[in-house]
N, C-alpha and C positions, 0 to 999 in steps of 0.2 A: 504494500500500500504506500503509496508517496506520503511523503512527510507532511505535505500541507492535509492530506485528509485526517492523518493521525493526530494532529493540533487539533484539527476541527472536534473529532470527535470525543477526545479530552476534555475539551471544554465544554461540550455539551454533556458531559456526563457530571461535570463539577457545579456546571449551571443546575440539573436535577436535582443534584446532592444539596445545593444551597436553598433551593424553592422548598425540598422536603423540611431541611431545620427548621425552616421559617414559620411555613405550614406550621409544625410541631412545636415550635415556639410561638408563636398566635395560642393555637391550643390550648397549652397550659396556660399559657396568660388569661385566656378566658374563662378555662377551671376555675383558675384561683379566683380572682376576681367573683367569679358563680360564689364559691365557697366560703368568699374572706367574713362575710357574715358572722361563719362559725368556727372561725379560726381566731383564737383568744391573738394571735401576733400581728392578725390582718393591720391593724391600726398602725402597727409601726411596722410594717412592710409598705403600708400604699398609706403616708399620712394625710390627712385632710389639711385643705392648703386654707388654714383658721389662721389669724390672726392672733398673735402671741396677748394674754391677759394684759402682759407691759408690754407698751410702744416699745421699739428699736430701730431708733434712739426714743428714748422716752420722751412726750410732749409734758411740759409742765401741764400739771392741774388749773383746768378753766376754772374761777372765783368768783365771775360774777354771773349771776342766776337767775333771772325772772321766772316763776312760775304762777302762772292763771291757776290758783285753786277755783277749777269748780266744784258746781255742788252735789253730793253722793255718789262720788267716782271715784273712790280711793283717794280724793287730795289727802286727806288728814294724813295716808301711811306716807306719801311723796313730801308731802309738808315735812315729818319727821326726820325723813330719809335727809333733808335738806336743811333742818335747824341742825342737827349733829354736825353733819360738816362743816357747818358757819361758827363752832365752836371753837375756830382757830383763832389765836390773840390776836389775826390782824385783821378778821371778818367782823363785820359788823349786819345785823340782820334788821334790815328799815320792820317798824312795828308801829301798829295803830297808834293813834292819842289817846288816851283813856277815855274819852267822849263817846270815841269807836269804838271800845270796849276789844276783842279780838281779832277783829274785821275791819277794814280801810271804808267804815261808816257806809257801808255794804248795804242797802240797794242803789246809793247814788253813783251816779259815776268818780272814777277812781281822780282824785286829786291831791297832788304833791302836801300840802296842806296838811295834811288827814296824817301824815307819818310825826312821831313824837322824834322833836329835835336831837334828844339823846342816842337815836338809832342811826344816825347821820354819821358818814357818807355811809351810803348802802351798797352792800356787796350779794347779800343773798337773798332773795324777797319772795315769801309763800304763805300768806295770810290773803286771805278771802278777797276780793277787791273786786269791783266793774270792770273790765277793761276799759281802758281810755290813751289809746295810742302815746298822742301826743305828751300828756301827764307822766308817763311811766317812763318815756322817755326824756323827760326834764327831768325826773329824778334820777333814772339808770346811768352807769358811766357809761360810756362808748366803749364797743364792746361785746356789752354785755346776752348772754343769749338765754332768748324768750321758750319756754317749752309750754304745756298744757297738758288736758289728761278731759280724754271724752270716755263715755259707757251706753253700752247700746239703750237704744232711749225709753223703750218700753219697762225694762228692768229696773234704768232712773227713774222714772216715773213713777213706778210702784214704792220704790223708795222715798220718793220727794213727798209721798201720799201718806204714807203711815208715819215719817219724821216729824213732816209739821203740819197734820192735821189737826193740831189744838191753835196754830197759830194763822193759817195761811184759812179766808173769810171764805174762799171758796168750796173748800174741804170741808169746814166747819157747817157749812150748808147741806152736807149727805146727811141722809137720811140710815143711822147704822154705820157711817163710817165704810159704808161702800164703796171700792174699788171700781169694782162694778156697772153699780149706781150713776156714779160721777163719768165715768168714760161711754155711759150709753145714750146719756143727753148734756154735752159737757156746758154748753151756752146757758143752762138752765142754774149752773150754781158761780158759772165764773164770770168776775165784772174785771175790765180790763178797768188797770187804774187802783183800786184797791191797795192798801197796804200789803207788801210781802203777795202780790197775784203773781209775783215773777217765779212764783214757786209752782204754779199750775200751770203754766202755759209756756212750751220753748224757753226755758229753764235754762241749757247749753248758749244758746241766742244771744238771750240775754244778759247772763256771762261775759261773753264773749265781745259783747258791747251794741250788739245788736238791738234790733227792734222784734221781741217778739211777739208782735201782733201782726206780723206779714207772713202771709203761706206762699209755699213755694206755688201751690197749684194756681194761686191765680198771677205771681210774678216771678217766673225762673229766673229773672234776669238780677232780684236783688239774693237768691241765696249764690247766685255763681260769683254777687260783687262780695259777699261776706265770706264764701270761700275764698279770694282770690285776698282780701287782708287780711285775712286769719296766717293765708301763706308766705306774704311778704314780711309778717311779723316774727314768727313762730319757727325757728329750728328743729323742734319735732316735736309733735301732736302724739300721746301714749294713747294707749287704749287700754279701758280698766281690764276688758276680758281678756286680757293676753299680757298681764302684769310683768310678769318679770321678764318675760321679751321685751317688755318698752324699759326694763331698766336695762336690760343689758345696752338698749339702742342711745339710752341716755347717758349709761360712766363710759360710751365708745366718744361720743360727742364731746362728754366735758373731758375726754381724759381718766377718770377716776378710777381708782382700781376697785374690785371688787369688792372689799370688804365695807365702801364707802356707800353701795345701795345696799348694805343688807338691814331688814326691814322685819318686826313685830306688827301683824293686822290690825289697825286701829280704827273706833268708832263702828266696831261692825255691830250690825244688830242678832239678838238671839233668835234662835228658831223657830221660835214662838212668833215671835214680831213681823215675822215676814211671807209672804208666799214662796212654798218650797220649788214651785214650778207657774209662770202665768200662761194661762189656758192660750192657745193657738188667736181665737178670736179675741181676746183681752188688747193680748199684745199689738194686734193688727191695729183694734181700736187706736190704742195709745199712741201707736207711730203715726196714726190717722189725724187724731188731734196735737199732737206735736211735731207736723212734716217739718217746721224747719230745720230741728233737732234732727229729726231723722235724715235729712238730706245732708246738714255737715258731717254726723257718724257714717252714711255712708259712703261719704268720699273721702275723708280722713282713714277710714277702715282698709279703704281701698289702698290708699297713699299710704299704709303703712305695710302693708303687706309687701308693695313693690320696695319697698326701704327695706324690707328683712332680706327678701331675695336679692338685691341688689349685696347686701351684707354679707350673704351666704346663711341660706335656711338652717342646714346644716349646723354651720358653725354659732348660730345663733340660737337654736338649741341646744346646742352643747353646754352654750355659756348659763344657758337657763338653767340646766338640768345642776351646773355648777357651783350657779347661784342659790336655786333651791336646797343643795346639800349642806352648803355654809352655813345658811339658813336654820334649816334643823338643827347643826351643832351649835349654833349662839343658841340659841333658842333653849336647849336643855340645858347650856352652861347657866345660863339665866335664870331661867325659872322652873327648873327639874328634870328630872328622865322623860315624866311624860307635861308638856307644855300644854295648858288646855287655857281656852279663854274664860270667863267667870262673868257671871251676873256680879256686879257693881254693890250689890250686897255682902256678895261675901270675898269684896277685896278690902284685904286690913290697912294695905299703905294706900295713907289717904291724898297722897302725890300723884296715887294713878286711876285714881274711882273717874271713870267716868262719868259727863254731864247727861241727865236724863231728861228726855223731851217731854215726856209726857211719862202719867202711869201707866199707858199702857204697850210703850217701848221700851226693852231692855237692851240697854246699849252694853257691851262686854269688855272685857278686860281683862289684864294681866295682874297678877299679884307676884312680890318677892317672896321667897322662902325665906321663914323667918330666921332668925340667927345671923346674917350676914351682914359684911361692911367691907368697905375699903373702897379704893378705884373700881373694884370689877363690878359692884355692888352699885356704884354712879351712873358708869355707863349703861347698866343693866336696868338703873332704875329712867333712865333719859328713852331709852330703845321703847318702852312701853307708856309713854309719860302722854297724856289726853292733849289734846291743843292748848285747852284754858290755859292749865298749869302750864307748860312749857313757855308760851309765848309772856307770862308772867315773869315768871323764871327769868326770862331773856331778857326781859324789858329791866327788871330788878338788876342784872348783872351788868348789861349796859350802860344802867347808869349810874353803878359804882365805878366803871371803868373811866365812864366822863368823869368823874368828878362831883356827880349833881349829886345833892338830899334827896334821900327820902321822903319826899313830903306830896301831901296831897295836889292832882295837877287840875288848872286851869279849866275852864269849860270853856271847848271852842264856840265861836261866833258862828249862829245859827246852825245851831249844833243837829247831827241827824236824828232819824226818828229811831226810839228806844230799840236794842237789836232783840235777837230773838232771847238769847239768855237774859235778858235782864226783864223779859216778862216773864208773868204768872199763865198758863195756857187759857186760850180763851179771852185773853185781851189782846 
């Protein structure tokens, strides 16, 4: 055979030999890969391409924080999450005047004004307020970045119903305190205008600085303008039903490490207090009567879900699952083996009893085990600490820090109307 045929078919036999590895390499790669599931090494054979807990190179820690506490979405746990961090000597956390009692003299719209001069300059800010653009930013440094926290609206709703039914003229109008009742003729009990009606009607809206007495169905044109400042504001929008995924999306924003969201459930109510499930048609109701509400959760809802994926789902479960575990060990270092919440009766430290709306809501809480002290015993007691007291607390240490007395404050000029804690239910 001539030489040039013998080359040729050399190489056509090495060429086969390489297709076959290949073949046979592919193969197993796609066994494994089939398999890695249940191969306890798969993880660190094929790692997932996550994003380290620390930056590299680490970004310093964001400081300055606006958060829109709205109303029955988990703010009070995000509030918490965010008074602890401001616990640093050089944060200072802007807080009502005593006028405004807890709240930034909350249903008006939010104004510079309203904050006690001793909480000045402000670095971390999570006490109840109206939104009001332009105020929040006279007060904020430049900077500083704005987040929120919405809940699907039917759920809110049920909650806004049972919390301030002794106070909100609407609610107080059912007949039996029905849920029901009220969402099957709603115009029948609710007067736009009203003291505290912003608690029966587009609730989030309102918040949010909205008007809400505009329905989307007769004007799409102002919830897309209310979505479109909500976005130009806001860094990222949480969602309560998907908690600790909006924290992980939150210490990746500010920087923070993990241990700086981990969080004690606060102001939830007991199982008594609430509906365990709202019936199919309830809920439709309610997002019926609160389409505005329901139009920003569902495109916020939306906008978050592309922000996870964008993140990596994956990896942001992970960080969940990560968060949730540290979670459960504070948790039993704190307040025992097995961590349970308590009716507000039988909590003995009387630093973390929860505020009760009414008799006939049980708001819950955490209790220390008794015998304890020190540092671990501080932070343990802060992690579980009600809004009241904390933002007291804060207000009290701020302004030992300024310099100022203790002494009774000032009553502002055309002061708001009484909040909800400083009534009796029913007035």
């Amino acid at each position: 055979m001539p030489p040039i045929f013998q080359r040729l078919q050399q190489a056509t036999k090495m060429s086969r030999r390489k297709i076959l590895l290949l073949v046979l390499g592919c193969s197993t790669l796609s066994l494994l890969i089939h398999q890695g599931a249940q191969l306890s090494w798969y993880p660190k054979l094929f790692p997932l391409s996550c994003p380290p807990l620390q930056d590299s190179p680490p970004r310093p820690k964001h400081m300055t924080v606006a958060f829109l506490k709205t109303h029955k979405t988990a703010g009070t746990t995000v509030q918490n999450i965010l008074f602890r961090f401001a616990e640093r000597p050089t944060l200072t956390v802007p807080l009502p005047h005593p006028s405004c009692e807890h709240q930034f003299c909350y249903p008006r719209n939010f104004s510079a004004h309203f904050v006690h001069p001793a909480t000045r300059p402000p670095h971390v800010l999570a006490s109840h307020l109206r939104f009001d653009r332009a105020e929040l930013q006279r007060l904020m440094p430049p900077g500083t970045v704005y987040v929120t926290i919405l809940r699907e609206p039917a759920a809110m709703f049920e909650s806004l119903f049972s919390y301030y039914n002794q106070y909100c003229p609407a609610f107080r109008r059912v007949p039996n305190a029905s849920l029901e009742a009220f969402l099957r003729a709603p115009e029948a009990y609710y007067r736009a205008g009203e003291h505290f009606a912003m608690f029966a009607h587009n609730t989030l809206a309102y918040d949010l600085g909205g008007d809400n007495e505009r329905s989307p169905r007769d004007d799409d044109a102002y919830l897309a303008g209310l979505i479109r400042q909500v976005e130009e504001v806001f860094s990222l929008v949480m969602i309560a039903e998907y908690f600790d995924e909006s924290l992980v999306l939150l210490r990746r924003l500010l920087a923070w490490d993990l241990d700086d969201v981990l969080y004690a459930r606060l102001n939830a109510r007991a199982a008594s207090s609430r509906l365990a499930a709202i019936p199919a048609a309830l809920a439709q109701a309610a997002r019926a009567w609160n389409a505005l509400d329901a139009g920003l959760y569902d495109h916020f809802n939306a906008t978050f879900w592309r922000r996870v994926a964008s993140a990596g789902r994956a990896c942001v479960e992970r960080e969940a699952r990560e968060l949730r575990e540290a979670r459960e060990r504070l948790l039993r270092r704190c307040f025992g083996d097995e961590p349970v919440l308590r009716p507000a009766a039988q909590i003995r430290t009387k630093q973390l009893q929860p505020w009760q709306p009414s008799r006939k809501v049980d708001i819950m809480g955490y209790d220390l085990p008794s015998g304890r002290a020190g540092p671990a015993t501080e932070a343990c007691l802060k992690l579980a600490m009600p809004e009241v007291q904390y933002s007291s607390y804060l207000l009290r240490k701020q302004k030992r820090r300024g310099g100022m007395r203790l002494r009774p404050e000032p009553v502002l000029d055309n002061p708001p109307p009484r909040p909800i804690r400083a009534l009796r239910p029913g007035h």
